[in-house]
C-alpha positions as CSV (number, residue, x, y, z in Angstrom):
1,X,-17.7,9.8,-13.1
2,X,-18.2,7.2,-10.4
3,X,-17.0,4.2,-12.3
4,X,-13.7,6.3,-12.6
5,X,-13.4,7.1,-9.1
6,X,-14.4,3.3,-8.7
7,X,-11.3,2.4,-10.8
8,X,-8.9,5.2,-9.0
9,X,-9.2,3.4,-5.6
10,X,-8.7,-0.5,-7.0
11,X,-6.1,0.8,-8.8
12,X,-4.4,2.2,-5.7
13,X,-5.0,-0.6,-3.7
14,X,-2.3,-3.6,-3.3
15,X,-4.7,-6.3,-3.0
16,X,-8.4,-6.9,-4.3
17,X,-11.4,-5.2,-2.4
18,X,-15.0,-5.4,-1.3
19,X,-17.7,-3.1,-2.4
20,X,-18.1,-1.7,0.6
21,X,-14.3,-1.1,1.4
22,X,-14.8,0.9,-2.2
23,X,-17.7,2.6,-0.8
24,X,-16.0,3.5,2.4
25,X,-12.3,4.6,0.4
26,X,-14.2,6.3,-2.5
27,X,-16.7,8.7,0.0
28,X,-19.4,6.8,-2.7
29,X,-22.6,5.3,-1.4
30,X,-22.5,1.5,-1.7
31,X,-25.1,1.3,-3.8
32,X,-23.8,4.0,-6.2
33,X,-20.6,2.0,-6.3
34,X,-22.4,-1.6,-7.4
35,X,-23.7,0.2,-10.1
36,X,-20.2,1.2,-11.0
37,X,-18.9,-1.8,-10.6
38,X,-21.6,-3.4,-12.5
39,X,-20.6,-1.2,-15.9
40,X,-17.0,-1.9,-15.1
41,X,-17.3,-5.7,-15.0
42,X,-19.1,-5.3,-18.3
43,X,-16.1,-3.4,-19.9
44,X,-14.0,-5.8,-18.7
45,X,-12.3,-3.8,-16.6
46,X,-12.1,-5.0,-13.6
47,X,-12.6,-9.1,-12.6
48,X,-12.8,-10.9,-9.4
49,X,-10.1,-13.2,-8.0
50,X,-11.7,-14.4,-4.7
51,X,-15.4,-14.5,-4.2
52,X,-16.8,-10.8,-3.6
53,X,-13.5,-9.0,-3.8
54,X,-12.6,-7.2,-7.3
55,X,-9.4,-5.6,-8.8
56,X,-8.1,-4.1,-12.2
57,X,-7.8,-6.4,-14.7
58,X,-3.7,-6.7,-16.0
């Protein structure tokens, strides 16, 4: 459930965004969200254009 939620706000956002903006647009602790972000990186889902920042993959 939080990986979706995780997805929901990169999705919505224009450009790519830190874990803690994630945590802090999502209501999800930080550490919740890594290990969201974790399983979504492993699906391929989402990749990271500029060191620390993530979006969805296109």
């Amino acid at each position: 459930m939080s990986a979706e939620k995780v997805l929901a706000v990169l999705s919505a956002s224009p450009k790519p965004l830190r874990s803690g903006e994630i945590a802090e647009l999502s209501g999800l602790d930080k550490k919740v969200v890594e290990k969201a972000m974790n399983t979504l990186k492993a699906e391929g889902k989402i990749v990271s254009p500029v060191r620390c920042c993530w979006e969805v993959k296109k």
